[in-house]
TORKOL-4160 file (C-alpha; in steps of 0.2 Angstrom, whole numbers, padded with zeros to 4 digits, m for minus):
185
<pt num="1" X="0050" Y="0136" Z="m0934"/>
<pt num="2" X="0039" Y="0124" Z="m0924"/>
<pt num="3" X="0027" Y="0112" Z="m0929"/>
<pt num="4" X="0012" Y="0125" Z="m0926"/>
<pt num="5" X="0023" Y="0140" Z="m0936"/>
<pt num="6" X="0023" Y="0128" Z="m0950"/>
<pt num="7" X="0005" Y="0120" Z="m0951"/>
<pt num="8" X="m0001" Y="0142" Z="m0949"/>
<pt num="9" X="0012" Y="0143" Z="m0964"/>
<pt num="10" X="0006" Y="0129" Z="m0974"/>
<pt num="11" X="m0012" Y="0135" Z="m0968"/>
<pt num="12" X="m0008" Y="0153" Z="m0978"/>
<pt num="13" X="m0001" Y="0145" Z="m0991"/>
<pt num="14" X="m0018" Y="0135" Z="m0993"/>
<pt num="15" X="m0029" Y="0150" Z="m0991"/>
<pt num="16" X="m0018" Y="0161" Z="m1002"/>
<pt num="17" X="m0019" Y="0151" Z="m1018"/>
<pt num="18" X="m0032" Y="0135" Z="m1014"/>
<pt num="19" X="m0030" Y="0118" Z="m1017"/>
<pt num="20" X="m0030" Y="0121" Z="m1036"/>
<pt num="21" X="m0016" Y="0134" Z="m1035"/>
<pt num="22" X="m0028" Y="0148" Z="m1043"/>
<pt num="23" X="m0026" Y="0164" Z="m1031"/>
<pt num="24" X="m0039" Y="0167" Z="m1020"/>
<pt num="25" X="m0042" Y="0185" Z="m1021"/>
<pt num="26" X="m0053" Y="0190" Z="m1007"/>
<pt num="27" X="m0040" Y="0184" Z="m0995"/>
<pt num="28" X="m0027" Y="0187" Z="m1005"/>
<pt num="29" X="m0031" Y="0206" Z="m1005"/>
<pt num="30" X="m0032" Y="0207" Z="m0987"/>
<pt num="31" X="m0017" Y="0195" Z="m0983"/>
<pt num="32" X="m0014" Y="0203" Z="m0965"/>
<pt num="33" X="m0010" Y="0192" Z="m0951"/>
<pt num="34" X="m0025" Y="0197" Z="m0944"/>
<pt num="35" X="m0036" Y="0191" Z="m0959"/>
<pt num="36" X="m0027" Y="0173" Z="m0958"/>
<pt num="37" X="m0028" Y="0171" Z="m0940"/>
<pt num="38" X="m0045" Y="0176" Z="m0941"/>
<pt num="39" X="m0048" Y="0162" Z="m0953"/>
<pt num="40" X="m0038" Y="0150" Z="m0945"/>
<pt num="41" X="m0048" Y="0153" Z="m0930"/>
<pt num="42" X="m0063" Y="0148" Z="m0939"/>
<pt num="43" X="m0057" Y="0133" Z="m0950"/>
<pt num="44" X="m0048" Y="0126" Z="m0934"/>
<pt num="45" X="m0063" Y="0130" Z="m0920"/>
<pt num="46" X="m0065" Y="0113" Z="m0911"/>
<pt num="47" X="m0082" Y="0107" Z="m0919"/>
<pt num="48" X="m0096" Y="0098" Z="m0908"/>
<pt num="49" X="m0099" Y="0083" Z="m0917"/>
<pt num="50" X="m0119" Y="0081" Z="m0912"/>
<pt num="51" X="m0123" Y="0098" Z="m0921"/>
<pt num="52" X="m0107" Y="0100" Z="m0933"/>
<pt num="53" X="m0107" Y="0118" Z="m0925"/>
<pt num="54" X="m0094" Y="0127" Z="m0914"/>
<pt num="55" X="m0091" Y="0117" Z="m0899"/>
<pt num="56" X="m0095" Y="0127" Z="m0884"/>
<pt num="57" X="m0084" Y="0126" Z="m0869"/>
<pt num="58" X="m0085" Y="0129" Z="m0852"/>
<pt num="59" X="m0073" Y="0129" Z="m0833"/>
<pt num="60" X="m0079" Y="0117" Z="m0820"/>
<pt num="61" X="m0070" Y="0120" Z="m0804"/>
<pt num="62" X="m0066" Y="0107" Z="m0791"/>
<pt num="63" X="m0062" Y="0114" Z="m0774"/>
<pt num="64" X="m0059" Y="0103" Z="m0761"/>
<pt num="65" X="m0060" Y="0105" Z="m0740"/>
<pt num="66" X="m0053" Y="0092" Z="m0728"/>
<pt num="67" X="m0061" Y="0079" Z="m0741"/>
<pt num="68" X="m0078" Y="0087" Z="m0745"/>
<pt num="69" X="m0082" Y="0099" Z="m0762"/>
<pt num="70" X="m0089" Y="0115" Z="m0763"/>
<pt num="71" X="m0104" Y="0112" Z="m0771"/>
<pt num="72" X="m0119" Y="0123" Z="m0778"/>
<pt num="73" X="m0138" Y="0121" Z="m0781"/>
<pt num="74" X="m0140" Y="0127" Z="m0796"/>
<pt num="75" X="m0155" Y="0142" Z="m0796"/>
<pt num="76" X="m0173" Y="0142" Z="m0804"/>
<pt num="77" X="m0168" Y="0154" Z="m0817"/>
<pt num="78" X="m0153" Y="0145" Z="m0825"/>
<pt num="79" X="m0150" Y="0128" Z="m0835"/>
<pt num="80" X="m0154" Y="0113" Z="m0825"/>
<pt num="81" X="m0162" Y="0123" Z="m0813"/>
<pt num="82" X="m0163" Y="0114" Z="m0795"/>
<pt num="83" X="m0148" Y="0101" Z="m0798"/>
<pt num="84" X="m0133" Y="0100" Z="m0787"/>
<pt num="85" X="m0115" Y="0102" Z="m0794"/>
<pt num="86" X="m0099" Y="0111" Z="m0795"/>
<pt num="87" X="m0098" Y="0127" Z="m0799"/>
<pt num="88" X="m0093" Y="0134" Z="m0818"/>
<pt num="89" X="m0100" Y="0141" Z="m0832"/>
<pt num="90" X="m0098" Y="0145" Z="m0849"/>
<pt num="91" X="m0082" Y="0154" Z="m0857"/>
<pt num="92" X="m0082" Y="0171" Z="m0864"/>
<pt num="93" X="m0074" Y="0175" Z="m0880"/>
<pt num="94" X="m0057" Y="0177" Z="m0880"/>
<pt num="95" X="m0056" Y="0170" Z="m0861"/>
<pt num="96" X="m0043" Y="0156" Z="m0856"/>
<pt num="97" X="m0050" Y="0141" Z="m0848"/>
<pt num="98" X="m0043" Y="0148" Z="m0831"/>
<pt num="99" X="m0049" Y="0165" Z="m0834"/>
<pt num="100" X="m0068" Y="0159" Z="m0838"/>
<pt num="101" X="m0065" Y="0150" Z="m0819"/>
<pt num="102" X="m0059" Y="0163" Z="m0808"/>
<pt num="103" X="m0074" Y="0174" Z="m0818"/>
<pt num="104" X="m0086" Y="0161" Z="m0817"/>
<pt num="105" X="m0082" Y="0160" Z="m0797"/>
<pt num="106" X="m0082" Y="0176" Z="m0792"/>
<pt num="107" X="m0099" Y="0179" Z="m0801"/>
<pt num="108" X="m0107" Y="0165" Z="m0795"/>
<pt num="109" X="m0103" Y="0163" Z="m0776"/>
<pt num="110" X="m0093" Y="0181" Z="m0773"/>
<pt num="111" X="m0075" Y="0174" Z="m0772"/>
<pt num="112" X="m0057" Y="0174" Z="m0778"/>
<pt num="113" X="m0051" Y="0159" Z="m0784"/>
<pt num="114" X="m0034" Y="0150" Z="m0790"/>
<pt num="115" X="m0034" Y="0138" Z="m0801"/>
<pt num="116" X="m0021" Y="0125" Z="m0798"/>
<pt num="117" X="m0022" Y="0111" Z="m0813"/>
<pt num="118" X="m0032" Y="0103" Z="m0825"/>
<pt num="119" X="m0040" Y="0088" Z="m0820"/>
<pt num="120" X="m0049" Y="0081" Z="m0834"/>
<pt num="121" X="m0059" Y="0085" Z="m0848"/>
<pt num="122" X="m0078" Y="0079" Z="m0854"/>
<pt num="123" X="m0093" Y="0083" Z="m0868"/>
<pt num="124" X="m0109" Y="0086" Z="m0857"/>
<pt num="125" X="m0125" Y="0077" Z="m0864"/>
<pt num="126" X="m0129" Y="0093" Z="m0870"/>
<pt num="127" X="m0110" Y="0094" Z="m0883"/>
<pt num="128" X="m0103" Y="0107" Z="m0869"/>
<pt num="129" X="m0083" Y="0104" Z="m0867"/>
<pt num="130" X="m0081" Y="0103" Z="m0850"/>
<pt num="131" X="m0064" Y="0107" Z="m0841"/>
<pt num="132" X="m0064" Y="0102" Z="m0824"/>
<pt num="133" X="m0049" Y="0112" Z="m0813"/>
<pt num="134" X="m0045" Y="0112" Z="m0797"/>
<pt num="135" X="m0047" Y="0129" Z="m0788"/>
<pt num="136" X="m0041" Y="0135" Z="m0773"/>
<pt num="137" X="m0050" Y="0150" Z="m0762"/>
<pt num="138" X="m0039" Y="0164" Z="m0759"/>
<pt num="139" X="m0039" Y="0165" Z="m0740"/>
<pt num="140" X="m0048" Y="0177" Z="m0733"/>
<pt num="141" X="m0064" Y="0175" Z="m0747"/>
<pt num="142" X="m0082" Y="0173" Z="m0739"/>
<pt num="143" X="m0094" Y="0162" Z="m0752"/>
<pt num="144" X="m0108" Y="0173" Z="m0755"/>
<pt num="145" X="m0118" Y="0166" Z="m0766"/>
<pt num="146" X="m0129" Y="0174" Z="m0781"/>
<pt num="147" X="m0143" Y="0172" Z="m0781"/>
<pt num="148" X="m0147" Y="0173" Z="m0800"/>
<pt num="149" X="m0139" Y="0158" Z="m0800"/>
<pt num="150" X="m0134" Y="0149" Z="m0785"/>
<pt num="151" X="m0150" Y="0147" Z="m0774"/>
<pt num="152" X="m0136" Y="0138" Z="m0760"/>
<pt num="153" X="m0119" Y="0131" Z="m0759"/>
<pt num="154" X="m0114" Y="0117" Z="m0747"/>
<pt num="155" X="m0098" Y="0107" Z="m0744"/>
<pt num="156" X="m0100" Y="0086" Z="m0748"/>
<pt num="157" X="m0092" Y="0072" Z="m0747"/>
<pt num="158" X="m0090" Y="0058" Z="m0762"/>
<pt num="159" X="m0104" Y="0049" Z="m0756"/>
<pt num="160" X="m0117" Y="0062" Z="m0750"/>
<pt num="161" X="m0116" Y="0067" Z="m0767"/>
<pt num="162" X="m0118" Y="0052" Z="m0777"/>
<pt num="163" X="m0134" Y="0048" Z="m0768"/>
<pt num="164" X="m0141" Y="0064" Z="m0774"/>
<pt num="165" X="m0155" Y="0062" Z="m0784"/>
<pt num="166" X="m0153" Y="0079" Z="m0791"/>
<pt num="167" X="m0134" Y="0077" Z="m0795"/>
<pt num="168" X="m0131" Y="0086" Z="m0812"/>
<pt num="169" X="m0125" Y="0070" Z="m0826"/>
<pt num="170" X="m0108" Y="0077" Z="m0828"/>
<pt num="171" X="m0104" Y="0076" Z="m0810"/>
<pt num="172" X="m0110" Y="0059" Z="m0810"/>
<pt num="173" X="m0100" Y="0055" Z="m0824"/>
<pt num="174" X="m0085" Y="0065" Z="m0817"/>
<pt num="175" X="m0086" Y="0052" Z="m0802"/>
<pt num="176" X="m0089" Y="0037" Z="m0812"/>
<pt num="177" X="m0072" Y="0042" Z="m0821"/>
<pt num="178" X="m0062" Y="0045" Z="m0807"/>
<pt num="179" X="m0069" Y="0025" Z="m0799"/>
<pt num="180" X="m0060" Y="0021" Z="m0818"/>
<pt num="181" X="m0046" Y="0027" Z="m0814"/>
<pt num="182" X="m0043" Y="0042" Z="m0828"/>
<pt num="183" X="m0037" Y="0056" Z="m0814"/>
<pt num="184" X="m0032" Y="0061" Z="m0798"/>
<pt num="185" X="m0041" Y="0072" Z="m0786"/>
């Protein structure tokens, strides 16, 4: 068994009869695999330590063009309205990481999307978990932006965007820690 099997074990056991050892009846009576995954879900859900709530996460995606990023400005009627940044959004329940960003893509700007690695991972100033990817358009795909949330999209280089006034924090930061050496684009 591996080292996840056993802690979901141990985790059942736990639940089961407590830390006392006296059964714990309401999931004892329901002791489906569904009822302990639900509540290891719950006991194990990554926690956002400003609020001590579910920590909400979201797909950023890099997408790079002979050395310029597609780049949004974000619309009126979303969060941060008017700020420059990559494209993302929140996940959906249930959704994979990659799953939110190939969603999140083709509802924002009207394209398919790959995703082709992790790239790093950050809190936003607002306890968002941020997971930056980078993306590849499927060839072929005309960015047609949404205009619920994307007033206009542009390709930029590095330093076009850091002098942005309106450059959304977490792109600033994502930039100040690839100058630190943390990743790769």
């Amino acid at each position: 068994m591996n080292r996840q099997g056993l802690r979901l074990v141990e985790f059942a056991d736990r639940v089961i009869w407590g830390k006392t050892g006296s059964l714990n009846p309401p999931i004892a009576n329901d002791c489906s695999l569904r009822a302990l995954r639900e509540h290891w879900t719950t006991v194990n859900q990554p926690q956002n330590p400003a609020t001590n709530s579910a920590l909400k996460r979201a797909a950023v995606a890099v997408i790079a063009r002979e050395q310029r990023f597609l780049t949004i400005l974000r619309s009126q009627t979303v969060r941060a309205p008017g700020k420059i940044c990559f494209p993302g959004g929140g996940l959906e329940s249930n959704e994979t990481i990659e799953q939110a960003l190939v969603r999140e893509m083709q509802e924002e700007l009207g394209i398919r999307v790959l995703p082709t690695g992790h790239v790093w991972q950050s809190l936003s100033n607002r306890g968002v978990e941020l997971n930056w990817w980078r993306a590849e358009i499927v060839n072929g795909e005309v960015i047609k932006p949404n205009a619920d949330e994307v007033e206009t999209f542009q390709w930029m280089t590095v330093p076009e965007m850091l002098e942005l006034p309106n450059l959304l924090d977490s792109n600033l930061e994502f930039f100040k820690a690839h100058q630190r050496g943390e990743f790769q684009i």
